[in-house]
C-alpha positions in Angstrom: 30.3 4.0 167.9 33.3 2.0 168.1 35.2 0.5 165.1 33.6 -3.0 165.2 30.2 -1.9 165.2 30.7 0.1 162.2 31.7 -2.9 160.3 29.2 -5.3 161.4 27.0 -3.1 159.7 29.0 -2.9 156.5 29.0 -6.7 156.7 25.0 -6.9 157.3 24.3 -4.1 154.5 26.4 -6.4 152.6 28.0 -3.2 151.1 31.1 -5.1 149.0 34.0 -2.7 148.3 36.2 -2.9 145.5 39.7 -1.7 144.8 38.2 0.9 142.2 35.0 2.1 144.1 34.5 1.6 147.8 31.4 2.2 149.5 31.9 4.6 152.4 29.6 4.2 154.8 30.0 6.8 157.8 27.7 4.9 160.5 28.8 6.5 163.5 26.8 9.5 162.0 23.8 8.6 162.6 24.3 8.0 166.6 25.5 10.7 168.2 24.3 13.3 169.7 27.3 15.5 169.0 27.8 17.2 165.7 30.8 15.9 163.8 31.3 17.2 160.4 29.2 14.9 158.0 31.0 12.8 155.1 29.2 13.7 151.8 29.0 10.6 150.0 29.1 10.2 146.1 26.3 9.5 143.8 28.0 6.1 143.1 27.4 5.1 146.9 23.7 5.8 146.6 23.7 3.4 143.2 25.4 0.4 144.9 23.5 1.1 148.5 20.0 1.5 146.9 19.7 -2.2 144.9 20.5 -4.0 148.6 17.7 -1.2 150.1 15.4 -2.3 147.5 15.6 -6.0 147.7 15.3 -5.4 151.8 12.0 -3.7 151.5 10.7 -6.3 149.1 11.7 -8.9 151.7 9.8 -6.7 154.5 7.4 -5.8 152.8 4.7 -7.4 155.5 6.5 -6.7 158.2 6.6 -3.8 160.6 8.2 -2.5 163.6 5.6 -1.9 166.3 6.9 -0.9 170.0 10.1 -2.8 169.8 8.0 -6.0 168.3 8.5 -7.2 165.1 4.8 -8.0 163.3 3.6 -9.0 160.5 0.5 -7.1 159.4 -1.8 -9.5 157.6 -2.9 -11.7 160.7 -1.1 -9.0 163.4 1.1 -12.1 164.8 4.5 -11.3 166.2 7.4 -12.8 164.9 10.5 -13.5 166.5 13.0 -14.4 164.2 16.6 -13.0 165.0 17.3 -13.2 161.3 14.2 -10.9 160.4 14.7 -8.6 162.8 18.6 -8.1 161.7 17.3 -7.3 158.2 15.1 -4.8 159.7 17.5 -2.9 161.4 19.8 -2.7 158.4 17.3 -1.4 155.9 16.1 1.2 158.3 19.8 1.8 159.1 20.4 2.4 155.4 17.1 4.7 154.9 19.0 7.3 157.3 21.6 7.4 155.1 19.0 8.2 152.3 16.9 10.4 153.9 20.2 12.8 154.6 20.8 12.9 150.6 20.6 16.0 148.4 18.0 14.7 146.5 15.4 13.9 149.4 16.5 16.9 151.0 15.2 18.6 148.2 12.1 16.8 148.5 11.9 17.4 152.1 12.0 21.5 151.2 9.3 21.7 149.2 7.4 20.4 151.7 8.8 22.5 154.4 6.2 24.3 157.0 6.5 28.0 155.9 5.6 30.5 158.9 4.5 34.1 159.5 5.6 36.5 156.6 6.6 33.3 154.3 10.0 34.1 153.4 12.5 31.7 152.4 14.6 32.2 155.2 11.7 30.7 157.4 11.8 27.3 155.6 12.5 24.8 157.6 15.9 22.6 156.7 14.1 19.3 158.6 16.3 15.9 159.1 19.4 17.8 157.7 21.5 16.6 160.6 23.0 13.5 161.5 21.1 13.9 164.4 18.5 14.5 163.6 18.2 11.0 161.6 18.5 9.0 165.2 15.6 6.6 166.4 14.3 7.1 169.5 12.2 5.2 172.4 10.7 7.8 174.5 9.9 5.4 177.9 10.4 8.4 180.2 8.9 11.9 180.8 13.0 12.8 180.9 13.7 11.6 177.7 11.0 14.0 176.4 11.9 17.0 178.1 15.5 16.5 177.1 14.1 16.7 173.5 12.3 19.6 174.5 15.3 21.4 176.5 12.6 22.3 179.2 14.5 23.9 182.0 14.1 21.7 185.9 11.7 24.0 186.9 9.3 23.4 184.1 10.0 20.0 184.9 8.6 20.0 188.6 5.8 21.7 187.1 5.4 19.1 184.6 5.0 16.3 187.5 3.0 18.4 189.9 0.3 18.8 186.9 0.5 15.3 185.6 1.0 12.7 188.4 -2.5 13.6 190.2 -4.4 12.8 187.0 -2.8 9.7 186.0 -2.2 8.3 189.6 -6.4 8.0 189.6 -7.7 4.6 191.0 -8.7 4.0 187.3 -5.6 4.8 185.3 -3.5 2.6 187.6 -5.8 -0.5 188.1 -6.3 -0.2 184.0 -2.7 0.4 183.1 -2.0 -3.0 185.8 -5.5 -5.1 183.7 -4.2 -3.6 180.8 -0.4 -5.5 180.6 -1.8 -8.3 182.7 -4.7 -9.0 179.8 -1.8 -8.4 176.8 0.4 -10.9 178.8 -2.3 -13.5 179.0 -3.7 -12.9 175.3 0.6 -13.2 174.3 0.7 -16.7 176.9 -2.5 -18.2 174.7 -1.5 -17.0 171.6 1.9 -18.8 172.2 0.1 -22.0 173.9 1.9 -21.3 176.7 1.0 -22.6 180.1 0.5 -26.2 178.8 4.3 -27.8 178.9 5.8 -27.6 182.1 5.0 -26.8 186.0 6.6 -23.7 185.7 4.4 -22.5 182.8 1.3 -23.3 184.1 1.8 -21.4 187.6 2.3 -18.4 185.2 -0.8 -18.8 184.0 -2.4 -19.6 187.3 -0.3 -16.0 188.9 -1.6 -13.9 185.6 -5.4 -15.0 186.6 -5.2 -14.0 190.9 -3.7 -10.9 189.4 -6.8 -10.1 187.5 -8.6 -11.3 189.9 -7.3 -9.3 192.5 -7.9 -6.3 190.3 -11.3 -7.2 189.6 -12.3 -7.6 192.7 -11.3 -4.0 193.9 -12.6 -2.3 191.1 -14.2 0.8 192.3 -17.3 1.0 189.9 -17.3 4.1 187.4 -20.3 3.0 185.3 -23.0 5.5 186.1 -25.5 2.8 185.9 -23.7 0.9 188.1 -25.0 0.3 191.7 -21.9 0.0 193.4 -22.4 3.5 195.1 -25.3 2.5 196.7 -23.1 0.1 198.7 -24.1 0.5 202.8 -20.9 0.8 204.8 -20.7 -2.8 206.5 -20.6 -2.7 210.1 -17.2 -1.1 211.4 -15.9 -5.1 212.9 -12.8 -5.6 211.2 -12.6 -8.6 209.0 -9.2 -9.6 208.2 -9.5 -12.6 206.3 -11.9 -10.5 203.8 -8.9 -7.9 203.5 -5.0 -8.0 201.9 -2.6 -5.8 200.9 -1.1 -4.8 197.4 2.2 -6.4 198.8 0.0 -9.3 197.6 0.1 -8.1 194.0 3.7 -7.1 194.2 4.4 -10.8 195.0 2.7 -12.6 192.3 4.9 -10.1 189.8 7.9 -11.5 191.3 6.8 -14.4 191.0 5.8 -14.1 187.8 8.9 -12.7 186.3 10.9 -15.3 187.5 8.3 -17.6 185.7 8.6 -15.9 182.6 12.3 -14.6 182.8 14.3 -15.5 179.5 10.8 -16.3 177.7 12.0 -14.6 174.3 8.6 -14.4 172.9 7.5 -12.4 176.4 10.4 -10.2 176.8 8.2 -7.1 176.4 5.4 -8.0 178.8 8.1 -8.9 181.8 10.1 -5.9 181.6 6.2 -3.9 181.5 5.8 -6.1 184.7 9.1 -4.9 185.6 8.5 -1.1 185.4 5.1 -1.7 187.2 7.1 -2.9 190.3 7.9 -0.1 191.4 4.5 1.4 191.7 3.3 -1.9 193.2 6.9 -1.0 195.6 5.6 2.2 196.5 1.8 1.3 197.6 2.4 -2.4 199.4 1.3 -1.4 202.6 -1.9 0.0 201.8 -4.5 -2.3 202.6 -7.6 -3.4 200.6 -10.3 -4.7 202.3 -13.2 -6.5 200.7 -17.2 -6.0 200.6 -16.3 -2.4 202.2 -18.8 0.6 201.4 -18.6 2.6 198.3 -17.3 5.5 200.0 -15.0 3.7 202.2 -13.7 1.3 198.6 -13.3 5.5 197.0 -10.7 6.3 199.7 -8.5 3.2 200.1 -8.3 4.4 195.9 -7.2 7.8 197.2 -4.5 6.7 199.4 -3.1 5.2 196.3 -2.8 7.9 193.8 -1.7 10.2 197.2 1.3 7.5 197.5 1.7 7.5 193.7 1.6 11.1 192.8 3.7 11.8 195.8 6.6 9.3 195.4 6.9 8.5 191.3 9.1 11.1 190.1 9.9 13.0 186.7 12.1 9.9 185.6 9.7 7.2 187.0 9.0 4.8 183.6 6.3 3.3 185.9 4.7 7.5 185.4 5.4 7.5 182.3 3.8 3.9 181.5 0.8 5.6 183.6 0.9 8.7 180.8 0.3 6.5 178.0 -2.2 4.9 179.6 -3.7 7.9 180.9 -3.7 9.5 176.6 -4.1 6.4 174.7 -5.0 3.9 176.7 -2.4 1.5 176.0 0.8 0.9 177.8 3.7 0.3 175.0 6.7 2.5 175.2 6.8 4.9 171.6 9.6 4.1 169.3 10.3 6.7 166.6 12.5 5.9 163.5 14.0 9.2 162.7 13.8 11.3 165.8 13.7 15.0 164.0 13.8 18.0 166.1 12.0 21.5 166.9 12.8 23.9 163.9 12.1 27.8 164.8 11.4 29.5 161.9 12.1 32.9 162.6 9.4 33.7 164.8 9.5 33.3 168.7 5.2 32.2 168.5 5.8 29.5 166.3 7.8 26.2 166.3 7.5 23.4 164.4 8.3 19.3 165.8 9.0 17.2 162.7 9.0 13.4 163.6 9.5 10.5 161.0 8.8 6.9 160.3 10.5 4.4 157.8 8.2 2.0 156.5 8.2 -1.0 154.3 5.5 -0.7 152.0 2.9 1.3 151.0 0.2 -1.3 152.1 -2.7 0.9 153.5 -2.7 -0.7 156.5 1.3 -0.3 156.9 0.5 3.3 155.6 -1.8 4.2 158.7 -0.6 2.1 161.0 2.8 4.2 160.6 0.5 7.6 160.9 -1.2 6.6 163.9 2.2 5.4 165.5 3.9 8.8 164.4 0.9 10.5 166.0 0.7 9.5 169.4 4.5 10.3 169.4 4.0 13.5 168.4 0.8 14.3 170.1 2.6 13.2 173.3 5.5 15.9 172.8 2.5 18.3 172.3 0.6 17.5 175.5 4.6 17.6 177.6 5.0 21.2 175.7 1.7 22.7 176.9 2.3 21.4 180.2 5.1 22.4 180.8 4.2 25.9 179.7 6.6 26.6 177.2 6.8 29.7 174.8 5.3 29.8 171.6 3.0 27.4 170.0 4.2 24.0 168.7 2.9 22.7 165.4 3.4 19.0 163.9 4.8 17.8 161.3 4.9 13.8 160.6 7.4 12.0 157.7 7.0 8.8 156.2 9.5 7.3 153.8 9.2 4.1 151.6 11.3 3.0 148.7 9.6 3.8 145.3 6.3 5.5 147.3 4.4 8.4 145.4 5.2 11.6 147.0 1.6 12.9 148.8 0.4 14.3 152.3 -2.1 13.2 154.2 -4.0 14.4 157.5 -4.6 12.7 160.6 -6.2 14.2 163.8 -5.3 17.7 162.3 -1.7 16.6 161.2 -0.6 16.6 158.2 1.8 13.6 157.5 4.4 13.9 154.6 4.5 10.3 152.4 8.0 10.4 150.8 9.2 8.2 147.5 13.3 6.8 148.1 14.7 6.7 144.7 18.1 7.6 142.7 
């Protein structure tokens, strides 16, 4: 990091240094990749740091960092203050400097995963490295096999499993509704569409969108009826037909609507990603009041074009994934990025993972666990995939200033709660 982003986070910490006692604060630490010997920082720099901490958390206290998107979680609203968001990323700048300290190492020990024969040489040392502190937003199926260190033949295997199940008809029309129906909800919520020309032809693209989608739904309800659509007589209609060039318009369109739109910066670079999906499939056509078995191919020949032509670093694939597991489209942001700790024994690894949260407020509490779960479940699902040696168990950290050290377990997780103090 160079020199005048070190101290511009001095100056936001507000870290004052004196002529008798000067708070060192070794930033570039904590991103990097590489491994430069670690400055170990006086008892005296934890005292001066931990008051500003403090005070930060109590100002935060309701708010939380979700996706990239500030929120605050009594009414779920999104806030967009510069200000806010600047405090956030100094307290959870200053928590990595905590969580690297003898004393929560400690902590962090005791609660180590112990395998096989239990012997103290298999504990594992988790978060001990600067690197180890990093955030991370994992919007790529690279980015997680770089974590992973799975080799480019794993990779290929990776893609050739994946990209035919979340390429399906369903996954990429509901990934498409899905951003499309957050955009709209985001546009209402902000009273958007009612102020200029310009905003109301977003509105009026975000609706054709949907509409187009609707309309081309291929019905999976088994008590549907859409399967016992006759094929219509084989004269070509074309003004009962288009083309998903149509779609990839209107998300031009829209982006140069809503380009600049602070409070939808999230949704148009979604839109963004799914452009090059749309990119791949515009010449397929889709052709209206068509049979059911006729409506099941034209859904074929997209997920063929898909599965064939997104590759490994495609973030419109990876957008598809999330869908595909969660069903939601947000790209997972993890606070402190962890690692995979062997413990001795080639069968067994262990993925810790960790969130910094605000407060103890239940819902902050589980909102963090279930955050830190799809991450880590996602890892997981890239790890079996890919076929890789020896099983891989999870591990989740939260931290909070002043919490009560306790675990809890989620999906079959168990999730470390972790008290800052001096």
């Amino acid at each position: 990091m160079a020199y005048k982003h070190v101290q511009k986070f001095i100056s936001l910490a507000n870290c004052a240094s004196t002529r008798k006692g000067m708070i060192h604060l070794n930033v570039m630490l904590y991103h990097c990749r590489s491994e430069p010997s670690e400055e170990k920082l006086s008892y005296e720099w934890y005292e001066k740091a931990f008051p500003k901490m403090k005070k930060l958390s109590y100002l935060l206290k309701d708010v939380d960092l979700i996706d990239g998107c500030l929120v605050n979680i009594k009414d779920d609203s999104m806030i967009f203050d510069p200000h806010i968001q600047q405090k956030m990323h100094t307290f959870k700048s200053i928590v990595r400097v905590f969580i690297g300290s003898p004393l929560l190492q400690q902590i962090l020990q005791k609660d180590a995963v112990v395998f096989s024969d239990g012997a103290k040489n298999n504990i594992i040392s988790s978060f001990s490295k600067p690197c180890e502190r990093e955030p991370m937003v994992v919007n790529s199926l690279n980015k997680v096999a770089d974590f992973l260190n799975i080799s480019s033949q794993k990779r290929k295997l990776v893609r050739a499993t994946v990209s035919p199940q979340v390429t399906q008809h369903r996954i990429w029309s509901g990934a498409l509704m899905e951003i499309l129906n957050g955009l709209k909800a985001e546009m209402d919520c902000l009273n958007y569409g009612y102020s200029d020309e310009g905003s109301n032809m977003a509105q009026q693209i975000v609706s054709g969108c949907l509409k187009f989608l609707a309309e081309n739904d291929i019905g999976h309800d088994p008590d549907s009826t859409s399967w016992m659509r006759l094929t219509p007589s084989k004269v070509f209609d074309y003004s009962a037909s288009s083309k998903w060039e149509d779609v990839l318009d209107m998300f031009n369109d829209l982006i140069v609507c809503l380009e600049g739109e602070m409070g939808l910066f999230y949704h148009v670079a979604k839109l963004k990603v799914m452009k090059e999906g749309l990119s791949q499939i515009k010449g397929i056509m889709v052709e209206k009041g068509i049979g059911y078995k006729d409506a099941r191919y034209q859904g074929i020949l997209v997920r063929k074009k898909l599965s064939k032509t997104l590759g490994h670093s495609s973030r419109c694939l990876f957008t598809l994934l999330l869908y595909y597991l969660y069903g939601c489209v947000r790209d997972i942001e993890v606070d402190v990025c962890g690692s995979i700790y062997g413990c001795g024994n080639e069968d067994r690894f262990s993925l810790c993972m960790g969130r910094i949260l605000t407060s103890e407020d239940d819902k902050m509490l589980w909102g963090g666990v279930k955050q830190l779960s799809r991450a880590l479940q996602l890892f997981k699902f890239v790890w079996e995939t890919a076929e890789m040696k020896g099983a891989l168990d999870l591990q989740g950290h939260l931290w909070c200033v002043g919490a009560e050290e306790r675990s809890v377990t989620y999906r079959g997780t168990t999730f470390f709660v972790h008290g800052i103090n001096i």
